[in-house]
C-alpha positions as CSV (number, residue, x, y, z in Angstrom):
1,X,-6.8,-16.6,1.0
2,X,-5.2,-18.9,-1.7
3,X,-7.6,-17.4,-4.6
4,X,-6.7,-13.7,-3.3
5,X,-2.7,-14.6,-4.2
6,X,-3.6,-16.6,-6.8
7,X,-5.5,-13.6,-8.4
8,X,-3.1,-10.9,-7.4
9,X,-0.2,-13.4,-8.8
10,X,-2.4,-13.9,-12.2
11,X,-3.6,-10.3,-12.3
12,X,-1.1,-8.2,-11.5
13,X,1.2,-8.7,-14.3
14,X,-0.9,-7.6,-16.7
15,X,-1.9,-4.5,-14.7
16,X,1.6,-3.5,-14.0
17,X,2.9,-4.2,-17.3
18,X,2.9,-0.6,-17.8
19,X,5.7,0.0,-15.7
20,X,9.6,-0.7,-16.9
21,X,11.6,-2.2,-14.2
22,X,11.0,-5.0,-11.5
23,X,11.1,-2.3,-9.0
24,X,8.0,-0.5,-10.5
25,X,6.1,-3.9,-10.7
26,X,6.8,-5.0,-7.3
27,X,5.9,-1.7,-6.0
28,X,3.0,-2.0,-7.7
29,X,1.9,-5.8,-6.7
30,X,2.5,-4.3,-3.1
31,X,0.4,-1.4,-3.3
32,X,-2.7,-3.7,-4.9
33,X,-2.5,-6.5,-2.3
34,X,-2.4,-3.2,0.4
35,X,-5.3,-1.5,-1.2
36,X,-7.4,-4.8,-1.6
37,X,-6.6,-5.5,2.6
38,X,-8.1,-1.7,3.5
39,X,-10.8,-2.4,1.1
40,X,-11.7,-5.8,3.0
41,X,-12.3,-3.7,6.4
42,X,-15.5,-2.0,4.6
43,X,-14.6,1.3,5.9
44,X,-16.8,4.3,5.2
45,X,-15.9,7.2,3.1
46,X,-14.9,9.3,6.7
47,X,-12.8,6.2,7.4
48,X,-11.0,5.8,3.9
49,X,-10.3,9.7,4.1
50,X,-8.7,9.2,7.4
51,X,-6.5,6.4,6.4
52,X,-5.7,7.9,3.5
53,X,-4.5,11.2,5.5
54,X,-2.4,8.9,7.2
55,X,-0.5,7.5,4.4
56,X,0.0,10.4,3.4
57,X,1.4,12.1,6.3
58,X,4.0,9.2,7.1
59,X,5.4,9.5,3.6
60,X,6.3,13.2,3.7
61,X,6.8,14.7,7.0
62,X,6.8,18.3,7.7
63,X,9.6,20.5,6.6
64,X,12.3,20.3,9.4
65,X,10.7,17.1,11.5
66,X,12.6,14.3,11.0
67,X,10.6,11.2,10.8
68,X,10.3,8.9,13.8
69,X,12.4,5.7,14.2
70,X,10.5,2.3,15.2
71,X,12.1,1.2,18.5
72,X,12.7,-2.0,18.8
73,X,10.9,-3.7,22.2
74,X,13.6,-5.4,24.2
């Protein structure tokens, strides 16, 4: 686990270098370390597809649904 930050802490600047403000790069870093966990459950093509449809489809709702609140457990 300490190699994985280590190398997304080294490695990361210098792929995100492209972008211009601390908000790009952090969205970035966040986006690699995401990606690199998914890739670590081996999933199969089908798999990636579906979790991919998923991103997708909590990120942009459809037209006139409002997107659903987390509840907090009491």
């Amino acid at each position: 686990m300490f190699r994985f930050i280590l190398a997304a802490l080294v490695l990361v600047p210098f792929a995100a270098s492209a972008q211009k403000t601390e908000e790009e790069k952090n969205l970035y870093a966040l986006g690699y370390i995401l990606a690199q966990r998914i890739h670590q459950l081996e999933l199969s093509k089908a798999q990636q597809k579906s979790v991919d449809q998923g991103s997708s489809a909590s990120s942009s709702p459809e037209p006139g649904r409002r997107p659903r609140r987390r509840t907090r457990s009491r």
